[in-house]
Biopython code that builds the backbone (N, CA, C, O; Angstrom):
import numpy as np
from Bio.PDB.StructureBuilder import StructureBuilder

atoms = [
    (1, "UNK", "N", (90.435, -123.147, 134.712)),
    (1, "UNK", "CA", (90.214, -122.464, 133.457)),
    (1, "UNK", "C", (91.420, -121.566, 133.178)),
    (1, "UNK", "O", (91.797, -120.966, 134.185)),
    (2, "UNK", "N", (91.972, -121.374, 132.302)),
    (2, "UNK", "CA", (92.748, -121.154, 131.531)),
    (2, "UNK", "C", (92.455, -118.945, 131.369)),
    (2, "UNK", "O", (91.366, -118.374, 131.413)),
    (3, "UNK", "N", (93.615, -118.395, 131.224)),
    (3, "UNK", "CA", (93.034, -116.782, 130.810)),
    (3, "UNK", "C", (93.048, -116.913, 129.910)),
    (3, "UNK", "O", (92.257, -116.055, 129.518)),
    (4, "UNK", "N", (93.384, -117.400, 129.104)),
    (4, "UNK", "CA", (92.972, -117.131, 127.549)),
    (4, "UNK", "C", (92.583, -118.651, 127.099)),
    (4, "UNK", "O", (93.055, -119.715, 127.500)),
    (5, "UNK", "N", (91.458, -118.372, 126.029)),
    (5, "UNK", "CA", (91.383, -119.621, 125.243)),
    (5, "UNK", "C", (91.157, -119.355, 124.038)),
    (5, "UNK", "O", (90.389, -118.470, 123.661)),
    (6, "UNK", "N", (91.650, -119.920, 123.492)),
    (6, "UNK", "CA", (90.723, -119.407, 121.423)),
    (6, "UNK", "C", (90.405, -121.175, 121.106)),
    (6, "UNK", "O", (90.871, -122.150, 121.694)),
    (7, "UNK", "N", (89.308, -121.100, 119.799)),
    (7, "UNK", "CA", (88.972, -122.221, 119.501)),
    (7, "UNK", "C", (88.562, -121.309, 118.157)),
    (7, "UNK", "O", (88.303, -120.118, 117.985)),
    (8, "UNK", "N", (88.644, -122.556, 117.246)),
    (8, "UNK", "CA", (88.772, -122.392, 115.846)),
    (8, "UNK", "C", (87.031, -122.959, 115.486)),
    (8, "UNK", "O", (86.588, -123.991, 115.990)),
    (9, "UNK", "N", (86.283, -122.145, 114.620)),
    (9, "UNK", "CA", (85.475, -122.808, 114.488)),
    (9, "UNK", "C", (84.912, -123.840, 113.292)),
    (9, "UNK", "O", (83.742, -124.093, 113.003)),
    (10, "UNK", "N", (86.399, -124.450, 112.579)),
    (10, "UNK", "CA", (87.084, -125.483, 111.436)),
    (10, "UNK", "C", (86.485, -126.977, 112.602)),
    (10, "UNK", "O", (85.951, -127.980, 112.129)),
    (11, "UNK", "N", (86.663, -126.838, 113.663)),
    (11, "UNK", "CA", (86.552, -127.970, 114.787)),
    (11, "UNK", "C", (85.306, -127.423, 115.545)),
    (11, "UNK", "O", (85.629, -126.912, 116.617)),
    (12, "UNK", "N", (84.064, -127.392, 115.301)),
    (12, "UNK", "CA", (82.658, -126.775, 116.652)),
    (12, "UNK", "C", (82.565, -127.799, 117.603)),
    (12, "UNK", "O", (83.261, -128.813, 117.542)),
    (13, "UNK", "N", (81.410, -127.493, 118.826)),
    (13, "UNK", "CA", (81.164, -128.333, 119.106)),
    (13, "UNK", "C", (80.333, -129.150, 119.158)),
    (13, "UNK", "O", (80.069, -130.166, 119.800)),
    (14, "UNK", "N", (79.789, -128.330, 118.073)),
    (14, "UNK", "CA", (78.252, -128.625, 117.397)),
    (14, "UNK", "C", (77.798, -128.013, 116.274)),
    (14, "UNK", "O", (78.031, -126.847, 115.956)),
    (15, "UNK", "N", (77.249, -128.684, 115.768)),
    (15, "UNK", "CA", (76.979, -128.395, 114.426)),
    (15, "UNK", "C", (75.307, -128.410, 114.229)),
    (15, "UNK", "O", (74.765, -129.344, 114.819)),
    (16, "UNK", "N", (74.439, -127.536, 113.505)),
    (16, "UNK", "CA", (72.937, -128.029, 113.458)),
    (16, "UNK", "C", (72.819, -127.577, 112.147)),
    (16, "UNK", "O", (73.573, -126.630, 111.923)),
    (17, "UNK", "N", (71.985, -128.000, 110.997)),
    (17, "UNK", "CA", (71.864, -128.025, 110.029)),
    (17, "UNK", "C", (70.433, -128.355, 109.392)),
    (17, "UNK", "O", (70.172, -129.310, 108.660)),
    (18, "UNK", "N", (69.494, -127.273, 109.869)),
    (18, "UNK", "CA", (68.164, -127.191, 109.167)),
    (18, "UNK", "C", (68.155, -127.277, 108.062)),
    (18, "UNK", "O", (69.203, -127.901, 107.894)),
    (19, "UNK", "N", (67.628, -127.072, 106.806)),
    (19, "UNK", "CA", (66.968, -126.657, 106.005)),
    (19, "UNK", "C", (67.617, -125.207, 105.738)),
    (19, "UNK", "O", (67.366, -124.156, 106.328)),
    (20, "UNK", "N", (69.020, -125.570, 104.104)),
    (20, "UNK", "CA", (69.348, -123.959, 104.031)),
    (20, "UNK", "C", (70.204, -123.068, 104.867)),
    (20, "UNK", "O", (70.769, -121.988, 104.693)),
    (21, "UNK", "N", (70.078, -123.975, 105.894)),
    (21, "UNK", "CA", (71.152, -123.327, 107.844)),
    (21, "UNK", "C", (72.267, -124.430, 107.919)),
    (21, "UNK", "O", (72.201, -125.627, 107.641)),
    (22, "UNK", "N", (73.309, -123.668, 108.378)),
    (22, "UNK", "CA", (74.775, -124.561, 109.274)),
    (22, "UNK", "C", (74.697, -123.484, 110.415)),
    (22, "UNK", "O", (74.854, -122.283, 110.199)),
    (23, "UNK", "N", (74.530, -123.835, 111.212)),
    (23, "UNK", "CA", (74.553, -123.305, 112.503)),
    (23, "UNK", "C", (76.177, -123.778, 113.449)),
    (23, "UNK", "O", (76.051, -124.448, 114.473)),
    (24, "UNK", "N", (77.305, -123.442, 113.073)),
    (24, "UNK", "CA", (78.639, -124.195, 114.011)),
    (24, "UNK", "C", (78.495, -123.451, 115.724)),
    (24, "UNK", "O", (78.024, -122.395, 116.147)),
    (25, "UNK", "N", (79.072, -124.460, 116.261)),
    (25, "UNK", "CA", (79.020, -123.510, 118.079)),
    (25, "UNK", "C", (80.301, -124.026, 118.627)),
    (25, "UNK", "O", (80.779, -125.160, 118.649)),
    (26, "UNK", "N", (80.818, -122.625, 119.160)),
    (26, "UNK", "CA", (81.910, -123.135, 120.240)),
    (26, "UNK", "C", (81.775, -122.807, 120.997)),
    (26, "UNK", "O", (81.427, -121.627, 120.964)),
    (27, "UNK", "N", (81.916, -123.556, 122.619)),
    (27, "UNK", "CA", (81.870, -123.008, 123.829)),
    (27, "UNK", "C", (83.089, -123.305, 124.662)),
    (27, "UNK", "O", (83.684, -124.375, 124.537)),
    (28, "UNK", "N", (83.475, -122.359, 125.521)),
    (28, "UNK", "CA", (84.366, -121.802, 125.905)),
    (28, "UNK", "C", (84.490, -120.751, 126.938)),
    (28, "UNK", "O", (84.093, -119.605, 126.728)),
    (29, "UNK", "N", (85.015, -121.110, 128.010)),
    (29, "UNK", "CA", (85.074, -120.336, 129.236)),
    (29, "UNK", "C", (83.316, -119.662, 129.928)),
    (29, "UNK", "O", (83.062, -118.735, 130.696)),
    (30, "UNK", "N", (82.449, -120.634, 129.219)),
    (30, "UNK", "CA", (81.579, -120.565, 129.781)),
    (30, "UNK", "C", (80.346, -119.317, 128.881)),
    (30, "UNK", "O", (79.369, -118.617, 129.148)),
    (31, "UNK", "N", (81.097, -119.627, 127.890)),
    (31, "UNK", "CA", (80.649, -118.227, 126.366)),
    (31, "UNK", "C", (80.528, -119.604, 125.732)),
    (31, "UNK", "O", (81.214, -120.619, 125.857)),
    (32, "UNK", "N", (78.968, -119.205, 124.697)),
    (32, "UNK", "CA", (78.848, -119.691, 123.681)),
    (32, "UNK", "C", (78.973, -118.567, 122.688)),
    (32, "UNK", "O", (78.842, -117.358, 122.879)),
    (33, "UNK", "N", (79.362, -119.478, 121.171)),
    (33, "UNK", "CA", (79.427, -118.406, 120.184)),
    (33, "UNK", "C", (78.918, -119.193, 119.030)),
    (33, "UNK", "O", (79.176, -120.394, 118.956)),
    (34, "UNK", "N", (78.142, -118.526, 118.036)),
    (34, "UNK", "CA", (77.773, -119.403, 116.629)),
    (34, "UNK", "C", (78.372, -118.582, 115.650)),
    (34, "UNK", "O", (78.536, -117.363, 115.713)),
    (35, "UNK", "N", (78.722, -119.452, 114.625)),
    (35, "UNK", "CA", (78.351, -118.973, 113.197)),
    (35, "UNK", "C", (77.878, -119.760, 112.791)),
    (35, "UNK", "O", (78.082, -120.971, 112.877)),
    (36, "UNK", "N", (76.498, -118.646, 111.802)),
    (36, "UNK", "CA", (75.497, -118.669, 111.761)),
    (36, "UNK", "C", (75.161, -118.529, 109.641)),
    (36, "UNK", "O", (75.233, -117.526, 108.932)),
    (37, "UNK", "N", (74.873, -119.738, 109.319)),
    (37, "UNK", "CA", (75.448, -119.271, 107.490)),
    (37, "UNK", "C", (73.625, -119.813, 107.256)),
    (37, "UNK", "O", (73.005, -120.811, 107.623)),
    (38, "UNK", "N", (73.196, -118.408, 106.361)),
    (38, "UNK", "CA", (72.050, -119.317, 105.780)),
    (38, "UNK", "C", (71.741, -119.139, 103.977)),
    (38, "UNK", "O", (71.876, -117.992, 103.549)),
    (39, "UNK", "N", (71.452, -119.931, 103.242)),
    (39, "UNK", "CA", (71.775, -120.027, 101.800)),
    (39, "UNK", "C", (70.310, -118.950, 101.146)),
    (39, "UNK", "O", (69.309, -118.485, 101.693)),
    (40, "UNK", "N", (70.877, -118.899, 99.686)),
    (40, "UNK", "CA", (69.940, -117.859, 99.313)),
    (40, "UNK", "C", (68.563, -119.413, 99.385)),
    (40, "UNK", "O", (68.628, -120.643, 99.377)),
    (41, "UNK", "N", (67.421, -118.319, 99.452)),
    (41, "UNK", "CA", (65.972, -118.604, 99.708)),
    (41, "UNK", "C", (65.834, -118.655, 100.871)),
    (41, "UNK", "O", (64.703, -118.779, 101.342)),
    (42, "UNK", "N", (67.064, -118.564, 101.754)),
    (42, "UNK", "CA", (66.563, -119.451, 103.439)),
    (42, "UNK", "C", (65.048, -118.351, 103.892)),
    (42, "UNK", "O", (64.981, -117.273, 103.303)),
    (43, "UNK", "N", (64.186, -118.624, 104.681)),
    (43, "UNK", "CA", (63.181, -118.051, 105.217)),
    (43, "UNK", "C", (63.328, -118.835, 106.586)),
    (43, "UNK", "O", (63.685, -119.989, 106.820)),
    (44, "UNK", "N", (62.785, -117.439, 107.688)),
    (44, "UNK", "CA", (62.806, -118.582, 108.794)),
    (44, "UNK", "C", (61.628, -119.184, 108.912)),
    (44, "UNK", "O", (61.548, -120.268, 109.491)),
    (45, "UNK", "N", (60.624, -118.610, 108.418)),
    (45, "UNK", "CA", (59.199, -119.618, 108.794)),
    (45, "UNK", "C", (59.617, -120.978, 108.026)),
    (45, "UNK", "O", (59.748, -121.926, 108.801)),
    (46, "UNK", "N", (59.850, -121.265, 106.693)),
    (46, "UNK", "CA", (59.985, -121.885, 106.301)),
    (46, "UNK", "C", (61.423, -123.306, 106.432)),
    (46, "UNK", "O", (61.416, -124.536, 106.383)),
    (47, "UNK", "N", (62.165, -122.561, 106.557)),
    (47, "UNK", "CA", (63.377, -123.471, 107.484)),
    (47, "UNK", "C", (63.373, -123.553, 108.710)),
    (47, "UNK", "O", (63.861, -124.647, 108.996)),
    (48, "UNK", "N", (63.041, -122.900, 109.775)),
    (48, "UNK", "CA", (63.709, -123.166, 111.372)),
    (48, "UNK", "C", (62.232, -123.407, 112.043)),
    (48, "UNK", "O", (62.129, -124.323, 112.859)),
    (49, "UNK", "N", (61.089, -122.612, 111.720)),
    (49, "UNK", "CA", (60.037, -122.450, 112.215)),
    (49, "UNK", "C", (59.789, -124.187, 112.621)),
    (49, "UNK", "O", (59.767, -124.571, 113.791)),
    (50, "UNK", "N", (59.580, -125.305, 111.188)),
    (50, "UNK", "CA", (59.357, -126.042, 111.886)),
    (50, "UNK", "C", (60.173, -127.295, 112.841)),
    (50, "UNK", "O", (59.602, -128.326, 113.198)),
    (51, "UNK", "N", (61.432, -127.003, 113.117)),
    (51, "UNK", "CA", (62.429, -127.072, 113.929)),
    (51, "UNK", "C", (62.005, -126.538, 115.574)),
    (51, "UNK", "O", (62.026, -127.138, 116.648)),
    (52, "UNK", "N", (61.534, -124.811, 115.115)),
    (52, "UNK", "CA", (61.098, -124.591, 116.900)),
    (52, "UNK", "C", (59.829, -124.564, 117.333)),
    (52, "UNK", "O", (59.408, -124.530, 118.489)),
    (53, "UNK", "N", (59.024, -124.588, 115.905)),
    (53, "UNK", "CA", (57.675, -124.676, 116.722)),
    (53, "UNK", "C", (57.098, -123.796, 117.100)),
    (53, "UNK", "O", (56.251, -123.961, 117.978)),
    (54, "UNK", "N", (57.395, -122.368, 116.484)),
    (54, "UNK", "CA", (56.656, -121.513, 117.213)),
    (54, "UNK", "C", (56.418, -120.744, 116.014)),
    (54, "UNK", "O", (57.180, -120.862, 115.055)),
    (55, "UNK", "N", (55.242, -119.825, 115.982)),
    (55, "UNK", "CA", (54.883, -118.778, 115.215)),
    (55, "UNK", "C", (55.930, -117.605, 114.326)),
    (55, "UNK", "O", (56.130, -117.415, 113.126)),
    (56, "UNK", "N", (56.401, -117.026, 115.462)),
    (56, "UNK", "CA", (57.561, -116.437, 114.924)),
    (56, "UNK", "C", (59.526, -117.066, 115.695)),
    (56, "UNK", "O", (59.895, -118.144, 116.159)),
    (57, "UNK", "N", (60.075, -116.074, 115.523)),
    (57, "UNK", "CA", (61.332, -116.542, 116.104)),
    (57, "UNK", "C", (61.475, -115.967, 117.419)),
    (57, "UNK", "O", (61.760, -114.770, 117.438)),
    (58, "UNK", "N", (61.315, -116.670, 118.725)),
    (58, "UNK", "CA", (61.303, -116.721, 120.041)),
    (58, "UNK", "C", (63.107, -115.860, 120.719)),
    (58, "UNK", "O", (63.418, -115.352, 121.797)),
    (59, "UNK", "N", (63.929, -116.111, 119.304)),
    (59, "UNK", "CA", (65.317, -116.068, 120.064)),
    (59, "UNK", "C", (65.925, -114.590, 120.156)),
    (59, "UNK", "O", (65.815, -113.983, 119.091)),
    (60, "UNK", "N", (66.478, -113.948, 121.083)),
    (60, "UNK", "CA", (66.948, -112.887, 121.368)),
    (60, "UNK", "C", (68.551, -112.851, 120.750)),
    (60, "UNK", "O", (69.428, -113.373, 121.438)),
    (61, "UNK", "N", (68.835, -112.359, 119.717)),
    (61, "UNK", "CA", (69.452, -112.292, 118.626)),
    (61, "UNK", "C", (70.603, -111.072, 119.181)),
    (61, "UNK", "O", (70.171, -109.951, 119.450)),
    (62, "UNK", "N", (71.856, -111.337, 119.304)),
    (62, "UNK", "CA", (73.065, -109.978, 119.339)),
    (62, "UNK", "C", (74.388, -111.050, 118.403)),
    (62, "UNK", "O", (74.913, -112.135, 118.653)),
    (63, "UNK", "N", (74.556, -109.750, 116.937)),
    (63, "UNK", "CA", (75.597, -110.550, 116.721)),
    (63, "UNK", "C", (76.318, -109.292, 115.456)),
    (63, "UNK", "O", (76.332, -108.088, 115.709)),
    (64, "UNK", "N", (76.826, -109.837, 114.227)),
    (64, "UNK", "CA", (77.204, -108.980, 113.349)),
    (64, "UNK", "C", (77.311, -109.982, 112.234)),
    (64, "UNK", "O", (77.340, -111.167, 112.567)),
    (65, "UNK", "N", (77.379, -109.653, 110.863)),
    (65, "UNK", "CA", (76.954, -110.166, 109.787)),
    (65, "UNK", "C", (78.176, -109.734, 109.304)),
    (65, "UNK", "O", (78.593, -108.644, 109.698)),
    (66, "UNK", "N", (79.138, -110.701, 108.151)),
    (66, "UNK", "CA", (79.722, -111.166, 107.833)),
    (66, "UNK", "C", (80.035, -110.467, 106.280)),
    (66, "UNK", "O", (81.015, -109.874, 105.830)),
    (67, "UNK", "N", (78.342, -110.944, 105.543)),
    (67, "UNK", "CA", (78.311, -111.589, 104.429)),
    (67, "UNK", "C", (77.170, -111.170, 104.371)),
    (67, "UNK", "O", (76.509, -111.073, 105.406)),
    (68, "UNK", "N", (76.570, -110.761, 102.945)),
    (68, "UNK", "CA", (74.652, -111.091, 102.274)),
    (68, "UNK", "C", (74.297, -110.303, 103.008)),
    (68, "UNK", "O", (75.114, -109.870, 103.821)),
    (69, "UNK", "N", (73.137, -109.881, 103.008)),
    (69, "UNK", "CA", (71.439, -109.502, 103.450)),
    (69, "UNK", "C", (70.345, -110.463, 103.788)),
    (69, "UNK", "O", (69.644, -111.339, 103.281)),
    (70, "UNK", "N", (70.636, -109.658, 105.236)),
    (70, "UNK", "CA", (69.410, -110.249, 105.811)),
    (70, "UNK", "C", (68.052, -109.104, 106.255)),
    (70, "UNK", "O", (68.278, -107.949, 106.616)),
    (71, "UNK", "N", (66.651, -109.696, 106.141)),
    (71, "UNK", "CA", (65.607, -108.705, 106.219)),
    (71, "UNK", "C", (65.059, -109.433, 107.476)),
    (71, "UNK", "O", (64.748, -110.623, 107.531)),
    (72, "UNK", "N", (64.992, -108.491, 108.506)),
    (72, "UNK", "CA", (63.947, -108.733, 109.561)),
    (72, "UNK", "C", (62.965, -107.850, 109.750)),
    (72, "UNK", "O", (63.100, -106.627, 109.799)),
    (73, "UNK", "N", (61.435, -108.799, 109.916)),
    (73, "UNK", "CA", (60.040, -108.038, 110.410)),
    (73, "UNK", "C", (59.628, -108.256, 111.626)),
    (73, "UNK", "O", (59.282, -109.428, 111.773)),
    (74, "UNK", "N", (59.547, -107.763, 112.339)),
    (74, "UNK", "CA", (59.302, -107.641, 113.683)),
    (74, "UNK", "C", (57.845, -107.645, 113.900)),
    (74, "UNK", "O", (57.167, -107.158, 112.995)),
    (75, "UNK", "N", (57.256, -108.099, 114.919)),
    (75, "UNK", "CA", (56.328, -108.285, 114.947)),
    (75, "UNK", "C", (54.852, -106.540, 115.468)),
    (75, "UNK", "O", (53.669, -106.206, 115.402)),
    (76, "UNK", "N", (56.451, -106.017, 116.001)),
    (76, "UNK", "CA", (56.033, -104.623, 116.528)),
    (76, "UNK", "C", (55.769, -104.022, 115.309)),
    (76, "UNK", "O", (54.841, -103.213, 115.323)),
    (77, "UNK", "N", (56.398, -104.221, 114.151)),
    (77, "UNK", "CA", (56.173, -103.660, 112.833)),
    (77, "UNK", "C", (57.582, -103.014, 111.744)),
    (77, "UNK", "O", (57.651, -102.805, 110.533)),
    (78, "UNK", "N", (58.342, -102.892, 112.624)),
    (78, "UNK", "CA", (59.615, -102.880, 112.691)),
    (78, "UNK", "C", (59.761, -103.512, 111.451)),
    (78, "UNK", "O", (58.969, -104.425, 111.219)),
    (79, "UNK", "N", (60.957, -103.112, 110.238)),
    (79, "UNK", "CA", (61.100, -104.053, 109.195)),
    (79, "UNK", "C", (62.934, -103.395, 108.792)),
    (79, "UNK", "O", (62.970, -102.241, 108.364)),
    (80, "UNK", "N", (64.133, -104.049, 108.928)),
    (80, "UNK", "CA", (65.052, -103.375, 108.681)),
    (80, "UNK", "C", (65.693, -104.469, 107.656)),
    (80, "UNK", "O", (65.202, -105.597, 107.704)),
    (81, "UNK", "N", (66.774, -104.218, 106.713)),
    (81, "UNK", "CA", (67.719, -105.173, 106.433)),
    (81, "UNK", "C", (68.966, -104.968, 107.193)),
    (81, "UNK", "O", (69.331, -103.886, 107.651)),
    (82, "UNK", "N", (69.700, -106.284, 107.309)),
    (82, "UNK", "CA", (70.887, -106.465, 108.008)),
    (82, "UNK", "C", (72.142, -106.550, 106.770)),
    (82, "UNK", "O", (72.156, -107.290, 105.786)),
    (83, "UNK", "N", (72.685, -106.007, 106.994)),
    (83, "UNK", "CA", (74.048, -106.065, 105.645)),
    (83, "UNK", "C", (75.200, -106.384, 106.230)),
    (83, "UNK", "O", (75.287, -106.216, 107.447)),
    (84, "UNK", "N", (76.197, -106.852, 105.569)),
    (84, "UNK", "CA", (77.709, -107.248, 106.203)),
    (84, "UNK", "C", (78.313, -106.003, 106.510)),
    (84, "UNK", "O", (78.324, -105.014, 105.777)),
    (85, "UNK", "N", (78.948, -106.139, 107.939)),
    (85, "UNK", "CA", (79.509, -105.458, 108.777)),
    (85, "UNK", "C", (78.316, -104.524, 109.605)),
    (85, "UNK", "O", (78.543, -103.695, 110.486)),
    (86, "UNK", "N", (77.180, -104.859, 109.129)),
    (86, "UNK", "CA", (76.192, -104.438, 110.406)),
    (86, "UNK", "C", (76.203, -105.467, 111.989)),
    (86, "UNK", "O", (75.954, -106.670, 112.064)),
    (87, "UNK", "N", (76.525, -104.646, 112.976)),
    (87, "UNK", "CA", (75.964, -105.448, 114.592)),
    (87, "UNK", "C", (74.701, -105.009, 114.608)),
    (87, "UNK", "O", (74.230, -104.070, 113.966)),
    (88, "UNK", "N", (74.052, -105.881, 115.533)),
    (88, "UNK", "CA", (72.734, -105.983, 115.212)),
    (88, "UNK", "C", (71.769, -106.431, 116.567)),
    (88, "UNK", "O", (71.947, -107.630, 116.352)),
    (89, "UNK", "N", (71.194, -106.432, 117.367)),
    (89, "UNK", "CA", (70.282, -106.949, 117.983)),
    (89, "UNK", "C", (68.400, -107.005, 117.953)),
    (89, "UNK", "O", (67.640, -106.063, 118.181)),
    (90, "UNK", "N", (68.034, -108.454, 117.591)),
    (90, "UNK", "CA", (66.984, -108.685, 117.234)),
    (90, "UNK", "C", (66.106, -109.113, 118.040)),
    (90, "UNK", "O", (66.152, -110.341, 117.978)),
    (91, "UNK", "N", (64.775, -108.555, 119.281)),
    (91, "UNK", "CA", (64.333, -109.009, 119.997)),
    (91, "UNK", "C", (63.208, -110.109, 119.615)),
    (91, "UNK", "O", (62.769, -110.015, 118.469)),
    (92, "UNK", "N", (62.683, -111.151, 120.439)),
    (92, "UNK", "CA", (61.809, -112.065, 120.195)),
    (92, "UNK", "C", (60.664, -111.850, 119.240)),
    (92, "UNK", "O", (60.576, -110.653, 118.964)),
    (93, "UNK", "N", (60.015, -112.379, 118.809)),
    (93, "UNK", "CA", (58.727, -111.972, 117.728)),
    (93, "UNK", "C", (59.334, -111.844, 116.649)),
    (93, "UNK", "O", (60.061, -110.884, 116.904)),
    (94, "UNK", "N", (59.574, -112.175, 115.486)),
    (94, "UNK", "CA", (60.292, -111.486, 114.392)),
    (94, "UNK", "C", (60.592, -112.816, 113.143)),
    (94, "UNK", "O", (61.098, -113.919, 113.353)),
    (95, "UNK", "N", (60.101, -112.266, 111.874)),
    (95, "UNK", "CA", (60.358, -113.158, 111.089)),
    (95, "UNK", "C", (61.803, -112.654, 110.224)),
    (95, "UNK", "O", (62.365, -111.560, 110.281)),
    (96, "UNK", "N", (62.141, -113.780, 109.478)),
    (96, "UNK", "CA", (63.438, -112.872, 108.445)),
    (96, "UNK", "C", (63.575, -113.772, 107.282)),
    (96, "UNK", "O", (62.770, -114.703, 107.260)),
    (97, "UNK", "N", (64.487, -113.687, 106.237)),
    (97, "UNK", "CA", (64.750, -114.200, 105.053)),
    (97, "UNK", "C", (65.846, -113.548, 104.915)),
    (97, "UNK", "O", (66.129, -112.630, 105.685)),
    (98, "UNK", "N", (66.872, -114.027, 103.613)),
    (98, "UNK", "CA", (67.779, -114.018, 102.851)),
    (98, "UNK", "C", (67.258, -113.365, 101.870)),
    (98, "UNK", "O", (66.349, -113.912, 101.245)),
    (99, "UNK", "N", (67.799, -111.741, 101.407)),
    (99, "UNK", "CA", (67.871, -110.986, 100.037)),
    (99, "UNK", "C", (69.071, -111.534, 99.490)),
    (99, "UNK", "O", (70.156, -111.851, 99.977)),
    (100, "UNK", "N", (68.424, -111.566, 97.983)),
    (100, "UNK", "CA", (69.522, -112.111, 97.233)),
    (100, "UNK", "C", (69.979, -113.336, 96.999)),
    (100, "UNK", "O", (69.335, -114.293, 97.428)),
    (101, "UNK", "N", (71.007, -113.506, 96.376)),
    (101, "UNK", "CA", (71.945, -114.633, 95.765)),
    (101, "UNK", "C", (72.897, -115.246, 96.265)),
    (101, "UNK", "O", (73.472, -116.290, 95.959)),
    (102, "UNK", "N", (73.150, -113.763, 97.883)),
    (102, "UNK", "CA", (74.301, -114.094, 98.335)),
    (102, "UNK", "C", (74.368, -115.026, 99.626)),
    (102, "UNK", "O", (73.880, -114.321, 100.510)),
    (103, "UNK", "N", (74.735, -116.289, 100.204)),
    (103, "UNK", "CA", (74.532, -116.490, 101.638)),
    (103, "UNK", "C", (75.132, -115.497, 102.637)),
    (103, "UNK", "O", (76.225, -114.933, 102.682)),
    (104, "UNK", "N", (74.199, -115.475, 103.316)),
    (104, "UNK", "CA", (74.129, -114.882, 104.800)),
    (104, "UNK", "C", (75.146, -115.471, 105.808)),
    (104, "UNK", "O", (74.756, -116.527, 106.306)),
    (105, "UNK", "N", (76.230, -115.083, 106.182)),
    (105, "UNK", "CA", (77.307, -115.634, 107.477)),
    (105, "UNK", "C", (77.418, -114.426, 108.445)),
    (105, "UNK", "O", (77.510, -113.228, 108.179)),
    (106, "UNK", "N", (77.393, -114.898, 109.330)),
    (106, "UNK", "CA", (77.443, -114.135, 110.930)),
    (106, "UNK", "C", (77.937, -114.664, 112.105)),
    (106, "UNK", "O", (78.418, -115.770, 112.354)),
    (107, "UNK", "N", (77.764, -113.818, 112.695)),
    (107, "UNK", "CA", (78.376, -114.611, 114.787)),
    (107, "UNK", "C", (77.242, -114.406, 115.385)),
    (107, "UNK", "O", (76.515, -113.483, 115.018)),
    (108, "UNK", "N", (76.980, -115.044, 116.174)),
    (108, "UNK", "CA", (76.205, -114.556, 117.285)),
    (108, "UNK", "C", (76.564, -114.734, 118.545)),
    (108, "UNK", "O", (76.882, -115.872, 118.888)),
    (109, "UNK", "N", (76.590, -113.762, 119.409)),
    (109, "UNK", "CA", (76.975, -113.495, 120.957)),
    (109, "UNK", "C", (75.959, -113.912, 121.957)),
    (109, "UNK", "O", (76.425, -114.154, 123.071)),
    (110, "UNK", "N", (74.812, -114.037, 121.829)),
    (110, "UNK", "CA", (73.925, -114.538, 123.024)),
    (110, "UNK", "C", (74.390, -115.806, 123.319)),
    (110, "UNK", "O", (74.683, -116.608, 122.433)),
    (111, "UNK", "N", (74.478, -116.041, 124.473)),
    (111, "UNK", "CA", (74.486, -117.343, 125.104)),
    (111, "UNK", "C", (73.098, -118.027, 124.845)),
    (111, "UNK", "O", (73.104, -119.010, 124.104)),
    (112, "UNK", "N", (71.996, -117.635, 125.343)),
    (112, "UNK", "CA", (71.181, -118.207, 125.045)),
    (112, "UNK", "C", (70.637, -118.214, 123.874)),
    (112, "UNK", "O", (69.838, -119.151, 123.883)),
    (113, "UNK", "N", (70.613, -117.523, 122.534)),
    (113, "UNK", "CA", (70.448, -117.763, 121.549)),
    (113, "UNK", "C", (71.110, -118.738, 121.017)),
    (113, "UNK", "O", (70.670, -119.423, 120.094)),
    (114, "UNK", "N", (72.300, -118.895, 121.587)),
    (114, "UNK", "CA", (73.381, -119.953, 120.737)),
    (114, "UNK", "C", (73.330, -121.100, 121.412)),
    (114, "UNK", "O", (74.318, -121.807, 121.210)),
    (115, "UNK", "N", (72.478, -121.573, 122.195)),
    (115, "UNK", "CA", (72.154, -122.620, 122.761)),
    (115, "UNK", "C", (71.336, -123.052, 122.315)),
    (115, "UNK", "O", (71.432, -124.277, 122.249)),
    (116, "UNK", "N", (70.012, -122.439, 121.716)),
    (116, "UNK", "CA", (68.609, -122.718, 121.590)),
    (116, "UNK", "C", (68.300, -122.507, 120.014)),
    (116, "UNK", "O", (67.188, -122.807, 119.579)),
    (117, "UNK", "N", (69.193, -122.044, 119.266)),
    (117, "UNK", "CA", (68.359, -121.680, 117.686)),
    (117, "UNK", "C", (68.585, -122.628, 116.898)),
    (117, "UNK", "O", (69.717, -122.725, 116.424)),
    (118, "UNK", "N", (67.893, -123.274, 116.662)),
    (118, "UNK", "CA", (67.767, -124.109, 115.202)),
    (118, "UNK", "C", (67.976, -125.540, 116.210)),
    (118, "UNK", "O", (68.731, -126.361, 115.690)),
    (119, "UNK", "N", (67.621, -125.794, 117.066)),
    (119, "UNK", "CA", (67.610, -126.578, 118.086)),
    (119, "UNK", "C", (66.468, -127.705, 117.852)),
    (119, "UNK", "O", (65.302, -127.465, 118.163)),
    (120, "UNK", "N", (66.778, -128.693, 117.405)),
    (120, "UNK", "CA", (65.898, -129.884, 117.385)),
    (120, "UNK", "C", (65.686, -130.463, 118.820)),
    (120, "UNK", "O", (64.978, -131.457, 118.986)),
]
sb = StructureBuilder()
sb.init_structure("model")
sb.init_model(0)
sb.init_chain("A")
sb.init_seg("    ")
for serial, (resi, resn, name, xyz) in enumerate(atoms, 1):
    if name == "N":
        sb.init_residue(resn, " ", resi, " ")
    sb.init_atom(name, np.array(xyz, "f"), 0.0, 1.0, " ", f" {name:<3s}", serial, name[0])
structure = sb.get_structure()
């Protein structure tokens, strides 16, 4: 392995594309990374939910937003919006949507989130 690597994410190594979602991934030195774009209306019950199958969103979320508003409800009760240039970490249980007109673009840093979200 190499000390440095960069990868462009014009070339992923994966691509997933729900409903409203482009999910791109690069992995690298043993780091995954996404960006993460979702269009106005996206909802996750309604786009990803039936992709994972579960009630709410299972995935442990660390990243920073780009672009747009995003609203997360937590299942604890918790209800915040996410805005561009907010970092952010979102624990399991939790629904969200797209405010606005604008799409939603972000990164996300979990390894295991960026393995597993929007995962057919």
């Amino acid at each position: 392995m190499a000390g440095l690597e960069v990868r462009d994410f014009s070339a992923p190594d994966e691509t997933r594309a729900p409903d409203k979602t482009k999910v791109d991934i690069v992995r690298m030195g043993g780091a995954s990374v996404a960006r993460m774009s979702m269009q106005p209306g996206w909802r996750w019950s309604e786009c990803i939910k039936p992709v994972a199958g579960t009630d709410s969103c299972q995935v442990h979320h660390v990243g920073v937003l780009l672009s747009g508003t995003l609203h997360v409800a937590h299942e604890d009760g918790t209800e915040q919006d996410i805005g561009a240039g907010n970092a952010y970490v979102i624990e399991p249980g939790h629904e969200a949507w797209v405010v606005g007109d604008e799409p939603v673009v972000g990164y996300e840093f979990d390894a295991g989130a960026v393995e597993e979200y929007a995962k057919s």
